[in-house]
Structures are given as C-alpha cells and as structure tokens.
C-alpha positions, 0 to 999 in steps of 0.5 A: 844279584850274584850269578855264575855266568857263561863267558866261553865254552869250558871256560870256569863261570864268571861269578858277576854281579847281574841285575835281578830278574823281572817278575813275569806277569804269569809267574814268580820270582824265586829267592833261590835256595838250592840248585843242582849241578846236573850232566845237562849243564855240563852239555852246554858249558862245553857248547853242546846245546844250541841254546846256551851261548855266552852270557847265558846263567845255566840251573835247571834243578832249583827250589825256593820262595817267592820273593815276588808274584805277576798279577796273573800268577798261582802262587804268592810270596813266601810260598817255598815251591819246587819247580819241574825243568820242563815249564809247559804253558797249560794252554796247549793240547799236550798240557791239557792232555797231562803231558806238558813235559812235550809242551811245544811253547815250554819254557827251560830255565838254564836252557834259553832263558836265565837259570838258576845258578843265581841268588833269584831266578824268574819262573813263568808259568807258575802253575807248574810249580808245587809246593816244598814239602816242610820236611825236605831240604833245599838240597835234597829237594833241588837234588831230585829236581830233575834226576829223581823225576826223570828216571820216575817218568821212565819207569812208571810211564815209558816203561812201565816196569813191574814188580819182578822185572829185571832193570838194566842201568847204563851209568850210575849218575844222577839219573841211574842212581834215581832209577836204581833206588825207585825201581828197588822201590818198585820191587824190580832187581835191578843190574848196575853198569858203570866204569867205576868200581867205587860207584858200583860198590855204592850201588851195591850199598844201595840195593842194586842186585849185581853190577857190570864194570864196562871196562872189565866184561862185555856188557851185553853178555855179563847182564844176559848171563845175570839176568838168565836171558835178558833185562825186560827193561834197559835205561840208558843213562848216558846219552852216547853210543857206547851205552845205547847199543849196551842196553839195546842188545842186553834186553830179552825179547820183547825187551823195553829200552828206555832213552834217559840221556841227553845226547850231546852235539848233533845227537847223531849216533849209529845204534844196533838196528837189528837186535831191535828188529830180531828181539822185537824191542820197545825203544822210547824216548822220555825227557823230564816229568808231567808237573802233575806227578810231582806231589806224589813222587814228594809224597812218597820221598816224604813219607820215607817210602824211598830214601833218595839221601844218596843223590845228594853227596855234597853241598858246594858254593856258588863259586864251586860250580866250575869245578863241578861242571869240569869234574864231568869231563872224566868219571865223577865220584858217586853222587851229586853235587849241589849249590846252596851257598849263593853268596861265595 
C-alpha cells in the first residue's frame, strides 16, 4: 500500500510503497477513506511526542470500510465506521466505567502504532468503532474525528457548559472552531481569541459574539471588559503557555478552564497560580472523547442540529500532507485540511 512515512523530524514524508497491515484478531482493516491533518501530528513530525520516531505513518482522524475482520471482531467487511483516536480496550476498569478515552492499555493509531495516512490501516479494538452515517462525507466525517469530539468532550463532560454561559476560545484551530460551533449550539456566547484577523472574521461568520485579536490588546482584560466580568468557562486550545495563563486569568470567579492542547516537548510550563487560588477556579484536563458518545454527536451533526462544514476548508492528497503539517509552523488559514486522495 501507499503510505507517507517519517523519515526525520521536519523533514517532508516519504511517500513509500509499505507492505499492508495485518488483521488483528480483535479488530479490522480499514480501506482508508479520509484522514485529517491534525495539530497533533504536527507535534510529532517535528519530534515532539516520544511515540513517533522514524518510520512511523502518523493519522489518528480516519474513516473507512472494513476490507478485512479478526475472528473475535464486532464488525464486518463492507461496514464503513468512523473511529475515536483513543482505542480503549473494553476490559479494564476505566472502559467498563464509560471513560475508555483514560484507558490505561489504549491503543493510538499514528502515535505508537501505524496510522492512517495510508491507503489501509489496522484498528484493534473494534467495538470502539460506529458506524458512518450514509449521509455524511468521508472529509467531513475524518474532519470531526478528533476536534469536533474533543472540543464536544470538554464542553459537555469537563465543563459542563450552560445555556447563557460565556465561552472563552484560545485559538481558533480545529479544536476552537469545534468548540466555537457546538458551544453556539449549546446556547453560550462565546468570545473568540486568535493572532489572525482572517480566522477571527471567519469565527464571526460563524456565530462567535466578539473576538480578541492577542497581537493588538491584552487578552485577559479585552474578555474581562466583554464578558462584563469574566467567562464562566475558558478552552485553551493551543497547548502553550501564552494561552494557558490567557485563559487562566480571564475567567470569573469561580471560573472553569478547560485544557484542550496538547502540549508539546516535556510539557512543562510556568502557569498563573494565583489567579487559580484568588478567583478559586476549576482547571481540567481532557484528551479525546468516550466512543460511547459518538452516535449522539453523529446524530445531532446528521440531522443538521449543528453545521460542522466549516472545519473542513480543503481536501489534499496523499502527497499534499507535508505541506500541511509544515503550513503549521506559522498562523494557518481557517479551517482544516484533509486527505482523501491516497493514490497522489
């Protein structure tokens, strides 16, 4: 099959003829029909995540159909499923408990094991799979494979937003412009904070009540002076400090921050203690989504309740992927990127 593979750090992918996965006996084969190219990815094309080393094929956002079933998997060939990037085992406590996206023996495509920057890709643990909607596209399905859920996850679950509340977004990418259509869903006003005055305008279009260009005021004080006191709950979508201690000192008392980005390298970084202590805020982690809570989410994107069309901007090739992941260095254009072409 054709793949892009790693073959040094900020280097363009090597598109290589790979031999095909195997089938895991608890799982399937997918023909790969759309994957994103997410933020993460950029994170370890650069040599930021331990797990991606060369040789590695990164693709954690996919759809397909099953090519090919293990004897003990749920699905069967032809099914055209949609994966969660988190693969919880099932067994263990947390998966058992409805939170398999802190499964302990998780499984990550494109972190640790091939992706799905391929024509196929292997996807043990296929109960954690659900099924396509016959309605929705490849790319727009693979576009909210990990942004859409993710930003879902941390409003509904971490900080379980409410109608009326104001929403604080830290970087209109992926997983901002998700948190800043479902949370206009949700019935909050949401304020929007990025570097690029074309992906604030584009927020605009797209419900957001005001936006905070970082570059031209102070962040903290600009949301604080909108919001007539402070957000009642902040995502920080980026994954540095800069943002953390943004959203960290422009919530309300009793404000909830909500860490949505992966931080890069050791993950280290100094952070606003004492806005935490004096205003008594709830800080919360939160990576990926339960697979349980997909066929809701589908639902409600299927049925038109929210129109997530916007992620998807454009629609690369195989080959086009480097340029994405490189484009990631500096401000990026609004929207997101996504292959559905595997044979250029």
């Amino acid at each position: 099959m054709r793949a892009a593979v790693v073959r040094g750090f900020r280097e363009d992918l090597s598109i290589e003829t790979v031999p095909d996965p195997e089938c895991p006996a608890n799982g399937v084969v997918l023909e790969v029909a759309a994957c994103g190219v997410c933020r993460s990815d950029h994170h370890g094309w650069v040599g930021g995540h331990p797990k991606v080393k060369e040789g590695s094929i990164l693709g954690h956002e996919y759809c397909g159909t099953v090519v090919e079933a293990g004897p003990l998997a749920k699905h069967k060939v032809g099914d055209r499923l949609i994966a969660p990037f988190i693969l919880g085992c099932g067994s263990c406590h947390a998966c058992q408990t409805g939170v398999s996206n802190t499964c302990p023996d998780q499984v990550v495509p494109g972190f640790g094991q091939p992706g799905a920057y391929a024509q196929y890709v292997a996807v043990p643990f296929d109960h954690n799979l659900v099924d396509l909607p016959a309605t929705m596209s490849p790319a727009l399905a693979a576009g909210l494979g990990c942004r859409v859920t993710t930003a879902w996850h941390a409003l509904t679950d971490r900080a379980d937003v409410r109608a009326g509340e104001w929403v604080a977004v830290h970087g209109t990418g992926g997983i901002g412009l998700s948190a800043l259509l479902l949370a206009k869903m949700l019935g909050c006003r949401v304020v929007v904070v990025d570097i690029v005055d074309e992906k604030l305008e584009h927020a605009v279009r797209h419900g957001a009540d005001a936006t905070v260009n970082a570059l031209k005021e102070d962040v903290p004080t600009a949301i604080r002076e909108i919001t007539g006191g402070g957000a009642q709950v902040s995502i920080e979508a980026l994954g540095i400090d800069v943002t953390t201690n943004a959203s960290l000192e422009c919530l309300a008392i009793l404000g909830r921050h909500v860490h949505v980005g992966m931080p890069s390298g050791d993950g280290m970084m100094e952070i606003n203690m004492r806005a935490i202590y004096t205003k008594q805020l709830s800080v919360y982690g939160t990576r990926g989504m339960p697979s349980w809570k997909y066929p809701r989410l589908l639902g409600m994107i299927d049925r038109g309740d929210v129109d997530i069309s916007p992620m998807v901007a454009r629609e690369v090739a195989l080959s086009g992927a480097s340029a994405e992941l490189r484009a990631m260095d500096g401000p990026t254009a609004p929207g997101t990127a996504v292959i559905t072409d595997f044979a250029n």
